[in-house]
Backbone bond lengths (Angstrom), bond angles and torsions (degrees), N, CA, C in turn:
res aa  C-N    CA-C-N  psi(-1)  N-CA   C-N-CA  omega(-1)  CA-C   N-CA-C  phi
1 X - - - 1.453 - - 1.522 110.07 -
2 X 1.428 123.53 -46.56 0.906 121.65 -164.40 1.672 107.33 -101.49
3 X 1.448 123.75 -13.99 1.502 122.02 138.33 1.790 111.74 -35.60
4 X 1.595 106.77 -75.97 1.254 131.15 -166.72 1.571 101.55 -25.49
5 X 1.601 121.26 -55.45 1.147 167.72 -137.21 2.074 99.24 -78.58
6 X 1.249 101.45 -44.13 1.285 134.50 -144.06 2.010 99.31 -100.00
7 X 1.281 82.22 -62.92 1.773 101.42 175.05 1.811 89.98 -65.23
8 X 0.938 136.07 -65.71 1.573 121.12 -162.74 1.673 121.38 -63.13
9 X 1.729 102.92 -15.45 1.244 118.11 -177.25 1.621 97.78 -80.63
10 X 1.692 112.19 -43.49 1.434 108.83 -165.53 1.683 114.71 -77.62
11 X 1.801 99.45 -25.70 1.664 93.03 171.25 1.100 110.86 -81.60
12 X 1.420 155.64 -46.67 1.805 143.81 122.51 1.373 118.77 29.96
13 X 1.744 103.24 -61.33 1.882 91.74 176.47 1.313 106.55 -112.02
14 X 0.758 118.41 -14.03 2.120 108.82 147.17 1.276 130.65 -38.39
15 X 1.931 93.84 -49.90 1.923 89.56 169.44 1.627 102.89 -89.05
16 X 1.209 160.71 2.76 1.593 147.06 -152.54 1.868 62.61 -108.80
17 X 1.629 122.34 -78.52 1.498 112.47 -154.50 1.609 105.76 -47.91
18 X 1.068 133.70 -54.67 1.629 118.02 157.35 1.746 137.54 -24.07
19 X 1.409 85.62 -49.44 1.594 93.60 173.73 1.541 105.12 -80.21
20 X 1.288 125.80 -27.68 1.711 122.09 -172.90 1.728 99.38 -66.13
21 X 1.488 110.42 -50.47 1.469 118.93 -162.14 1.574 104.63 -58.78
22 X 1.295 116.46 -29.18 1.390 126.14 -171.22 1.092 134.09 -71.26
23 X 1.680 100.49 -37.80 1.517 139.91 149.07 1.758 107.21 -42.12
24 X 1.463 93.90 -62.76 1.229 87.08 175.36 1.252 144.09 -57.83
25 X 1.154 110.73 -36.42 1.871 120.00 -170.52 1.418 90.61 -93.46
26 X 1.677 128.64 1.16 1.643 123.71 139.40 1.139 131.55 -50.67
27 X 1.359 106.29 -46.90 1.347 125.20 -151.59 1.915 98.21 -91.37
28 X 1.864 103.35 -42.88 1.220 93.40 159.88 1.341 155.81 -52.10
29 X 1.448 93.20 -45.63 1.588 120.49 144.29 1.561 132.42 -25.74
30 X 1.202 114.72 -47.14 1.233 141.70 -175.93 1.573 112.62 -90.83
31 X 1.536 119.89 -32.21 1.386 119.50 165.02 1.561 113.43 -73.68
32 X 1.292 115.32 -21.84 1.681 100.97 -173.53 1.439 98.65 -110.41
33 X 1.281 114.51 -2.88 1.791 105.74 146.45 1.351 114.48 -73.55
34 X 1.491 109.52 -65.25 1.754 87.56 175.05 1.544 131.35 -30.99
35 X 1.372 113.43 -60.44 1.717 143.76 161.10 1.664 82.22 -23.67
36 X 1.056 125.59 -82.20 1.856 127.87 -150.56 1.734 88.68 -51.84
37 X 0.845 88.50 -85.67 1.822 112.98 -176.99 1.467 104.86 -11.17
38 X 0.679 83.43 -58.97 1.961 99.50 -176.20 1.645 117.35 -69.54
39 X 1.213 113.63 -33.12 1.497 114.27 177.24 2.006 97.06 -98.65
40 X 1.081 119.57 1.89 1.493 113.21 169.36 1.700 110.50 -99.53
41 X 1.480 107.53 -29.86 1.619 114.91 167.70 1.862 101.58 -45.65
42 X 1.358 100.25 -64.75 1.273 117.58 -167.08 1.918 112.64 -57.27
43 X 1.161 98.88 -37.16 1.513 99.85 161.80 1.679 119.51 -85.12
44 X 1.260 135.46 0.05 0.950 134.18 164.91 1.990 103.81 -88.62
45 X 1.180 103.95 -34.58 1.486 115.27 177.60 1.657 111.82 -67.49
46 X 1.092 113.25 -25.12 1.526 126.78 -176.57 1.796 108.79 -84.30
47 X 1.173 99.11 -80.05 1.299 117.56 144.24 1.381 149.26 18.56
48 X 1.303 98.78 -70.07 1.791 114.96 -153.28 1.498 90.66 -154.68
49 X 1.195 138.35 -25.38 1.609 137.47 -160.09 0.878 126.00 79.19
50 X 0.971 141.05 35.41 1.846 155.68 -127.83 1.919 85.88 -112.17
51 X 1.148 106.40 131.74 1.614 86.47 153.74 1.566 104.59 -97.73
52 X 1.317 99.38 -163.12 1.981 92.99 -166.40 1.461 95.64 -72.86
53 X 1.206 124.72 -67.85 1.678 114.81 -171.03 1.300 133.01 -43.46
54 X 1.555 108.67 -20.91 1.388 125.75 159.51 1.547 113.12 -58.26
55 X 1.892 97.57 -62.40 1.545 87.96 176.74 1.798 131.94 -84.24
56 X 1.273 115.65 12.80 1.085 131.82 163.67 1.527 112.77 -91.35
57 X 0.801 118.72 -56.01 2.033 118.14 160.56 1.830 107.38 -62.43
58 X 1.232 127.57 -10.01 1.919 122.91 140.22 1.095 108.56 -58.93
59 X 1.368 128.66 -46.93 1.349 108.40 -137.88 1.773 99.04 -105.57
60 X 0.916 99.20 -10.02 1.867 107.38 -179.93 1.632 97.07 -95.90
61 X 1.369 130.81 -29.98 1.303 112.92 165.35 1.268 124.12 -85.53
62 X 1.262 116.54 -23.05 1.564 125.38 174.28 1.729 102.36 -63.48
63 X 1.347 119.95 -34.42 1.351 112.40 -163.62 1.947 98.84 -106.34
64 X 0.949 109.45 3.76 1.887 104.78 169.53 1.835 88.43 -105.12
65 X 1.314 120.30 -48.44 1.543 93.67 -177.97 1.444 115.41 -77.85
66 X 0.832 127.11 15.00 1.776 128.92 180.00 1.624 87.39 -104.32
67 X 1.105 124.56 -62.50 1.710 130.60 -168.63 1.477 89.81 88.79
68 X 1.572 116.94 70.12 1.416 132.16 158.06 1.440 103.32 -159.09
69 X 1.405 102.14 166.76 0.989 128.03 -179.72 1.540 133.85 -49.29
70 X 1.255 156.10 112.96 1.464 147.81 167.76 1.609 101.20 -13.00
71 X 1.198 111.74 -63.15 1.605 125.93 -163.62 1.285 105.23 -64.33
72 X 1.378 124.15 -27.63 1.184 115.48 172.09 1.577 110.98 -76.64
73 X 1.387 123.21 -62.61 1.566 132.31 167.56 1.664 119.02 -19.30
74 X 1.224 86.61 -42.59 1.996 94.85 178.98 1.237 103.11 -103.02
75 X 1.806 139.08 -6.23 1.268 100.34 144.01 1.828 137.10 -82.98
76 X 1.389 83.34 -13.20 1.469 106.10 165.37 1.579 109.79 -45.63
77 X 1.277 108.51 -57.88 1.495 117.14 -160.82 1.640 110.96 -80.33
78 X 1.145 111.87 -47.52 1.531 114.60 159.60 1.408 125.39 -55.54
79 X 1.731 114.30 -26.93 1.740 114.15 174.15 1.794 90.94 -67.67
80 X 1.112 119.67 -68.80 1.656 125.59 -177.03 1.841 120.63 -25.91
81 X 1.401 99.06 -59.65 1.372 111.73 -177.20 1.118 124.63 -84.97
82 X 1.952 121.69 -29.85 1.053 117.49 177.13 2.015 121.31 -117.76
83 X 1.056 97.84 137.85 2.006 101.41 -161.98 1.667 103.93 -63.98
């Protein structure tokens, strides 16, 4: 019983630490998109004269009419602008 008890507790935080890690390499994911995003604003701002909302409203329309990603758009734009 108190095996039984033990095993359901240990597969329990096996899947939450699964689901946390998953979260994570989300969440990581999502910081070096921001990170991209943000240093391609800034090269569109350098650039072209963009102020940021200009180049933040590029890069969200460039990436819904492409049907890709932000992260992709600003690596796009940073391969272009920067050597």
């Amino acid at each position: 019983m108190v095996l039984n008890q033990a095993i359901k507790f240990a597969e329990l935080s096996k899947n939450r630490v699964l689901t946390l890690n998953e979260e994570n390499l989300k969440l990581q994911d999502k910081i070096v998109q921001i990170k991209l995003v943000n240093r391609a604003k800034w090269v569109l701002i350098r650039y072209l004269n963009m102020t940021e909302n200009q180049a933040h409203k590029y890069i969200e329309q460039q990436a819904m009419e492409r049907r890709v990603s932000k992260k992709k758009i600003a690596e796009k734009i940073l391969k272009m602008y920067e050597h």
